[in-house]
C-alpha positions, 0 to 999 in steps of 0.5 A, spaced: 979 246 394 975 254 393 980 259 393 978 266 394 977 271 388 982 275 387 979 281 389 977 280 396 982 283 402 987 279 404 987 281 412 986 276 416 980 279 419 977 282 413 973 280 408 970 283 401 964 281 398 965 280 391 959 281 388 958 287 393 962 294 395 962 293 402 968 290 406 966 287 413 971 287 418 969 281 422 971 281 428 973 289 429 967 290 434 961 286 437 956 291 438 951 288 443 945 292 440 947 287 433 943 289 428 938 292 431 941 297 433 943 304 431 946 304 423 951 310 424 954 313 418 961 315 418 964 319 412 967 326 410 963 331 407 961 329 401 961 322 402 953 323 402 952 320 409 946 324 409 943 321 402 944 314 403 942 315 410 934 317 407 935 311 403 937 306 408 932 309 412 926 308 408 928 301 405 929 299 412 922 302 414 927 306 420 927 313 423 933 317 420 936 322 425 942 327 422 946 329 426 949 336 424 941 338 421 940 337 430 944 341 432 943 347 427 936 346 430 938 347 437 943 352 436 938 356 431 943 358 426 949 355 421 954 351 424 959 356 420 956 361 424 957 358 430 965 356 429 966 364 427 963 365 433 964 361 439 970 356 436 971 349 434 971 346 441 964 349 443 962 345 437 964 338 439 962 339 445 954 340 442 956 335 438 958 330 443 953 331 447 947 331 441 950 325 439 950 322 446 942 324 446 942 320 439 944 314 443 939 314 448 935 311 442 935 304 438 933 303 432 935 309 428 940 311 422 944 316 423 948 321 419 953 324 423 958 330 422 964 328 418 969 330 424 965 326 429 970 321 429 975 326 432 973 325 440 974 318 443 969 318 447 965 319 440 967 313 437 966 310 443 959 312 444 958 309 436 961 303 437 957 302 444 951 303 441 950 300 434 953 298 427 958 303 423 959 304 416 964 309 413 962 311 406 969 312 403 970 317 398 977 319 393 978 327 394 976 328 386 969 325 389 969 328 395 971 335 391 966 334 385 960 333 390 962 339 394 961 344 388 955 342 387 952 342 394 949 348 395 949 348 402 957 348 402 957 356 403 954 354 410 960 349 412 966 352 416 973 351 413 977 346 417 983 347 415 987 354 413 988 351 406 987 356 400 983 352 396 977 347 397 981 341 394 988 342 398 983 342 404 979 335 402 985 333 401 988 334 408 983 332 412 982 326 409 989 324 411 988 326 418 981 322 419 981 316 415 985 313 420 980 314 425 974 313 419 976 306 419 978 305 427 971 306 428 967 303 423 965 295 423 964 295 415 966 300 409 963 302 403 965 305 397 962 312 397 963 313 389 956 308 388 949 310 387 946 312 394 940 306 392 947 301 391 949 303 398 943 302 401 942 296 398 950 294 401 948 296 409 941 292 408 945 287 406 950 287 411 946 288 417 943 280 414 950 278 417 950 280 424 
């Protein structure tokens, strides 16, 4: 009789490759446009949607689309500068309708903001529209990159949190949730954006 490694989920609807990072929560969603489809990256900043994106892109000979890059583009500033002067609630409104132009097209990988699982009507628009991957990241991860990032000064704060790491750490627990609501599959962010690329690659073999 096989029995399962020790490692893998136990959930009845999940099960973890082995030999791999990813965590394929069988069953969860069952987007029409399978593999085919769009690849969306889901994840908090840091978690390196962005360059795991490139890298996907490039090994699956597909356009690359991020989604905060296509904003700053139309509104021709930060997107610090913008909440500062406009609020959050303008942002994620531009924000629903870039991604809702996003979706109009097929066959892409899309980087998205780190809070765009907040609207429903978002996670809707990506579990309509292609497959989503959760890059999960720890706060000591998430921290560590984001001191090195030196497009961070550009970012808006999210919380009113004193320091970098109070507010990773908040808002962490508040999206994590939601992170894995929406995702059909779950990475381990921590590994190198070649060994990712690599786990969507071979995800998307399964669908």
């Amino acid at each position: 009789m096989n029995r399962p490694p020790k490692n893998a989920i136990k959930h009845k609807h999940e099960v973890e490759d082995a030999e791999r990072t990813a965590v394929y929560r069988a069953g969860a969603f069952s987007s029409p446009s399978g593999a085919s489809g769009n690849v969306f990256l889901v994840g908090l900043r840091g978690s390196g949607k962005t360059t795991v994106g490139r890298r996907a892109a490039k090994r699956l000979d597909r356009p690359f689309v991020d989604t905060d890059a296509l904003i700053a583009e139309r509104i021709g500033t930060t997107i610090a500068d913008f909440v500062a002067e406009n609020g959050w609630d303008a942002f994620r409104e531009l924000e629903h309708q870039v991604l809702a132009e996003v979706c109009t097209r097929t066959g892409q990988i899309v980087a998205t903001g780190g809070g765009i699982v907040l609207r429903e009507d978002n996670r809707a628009l990506l579990a309509d529209h292609g497959v989503t991957f959760y890059l999960m990241a720890d706060v000591d991860t998430l921290c560590a990159r984001l001191r090195c990032n030196p497009n961070s000064a550009q970012r808006p704060a999210l919380t009113d949190a004193c320091s970098p790491r109070e507010e990773t750490a908040r808002t962490l627990t508040a999206r994590d949730p939601l992170y894995m609501q929406a995702a059909r599959f779950i990475l381990q962010a921590a590994n190198s954006p070649d060994e990712l690329a690599q786990d969507i690659e071979d995800k998307l073999r399964l669908l």
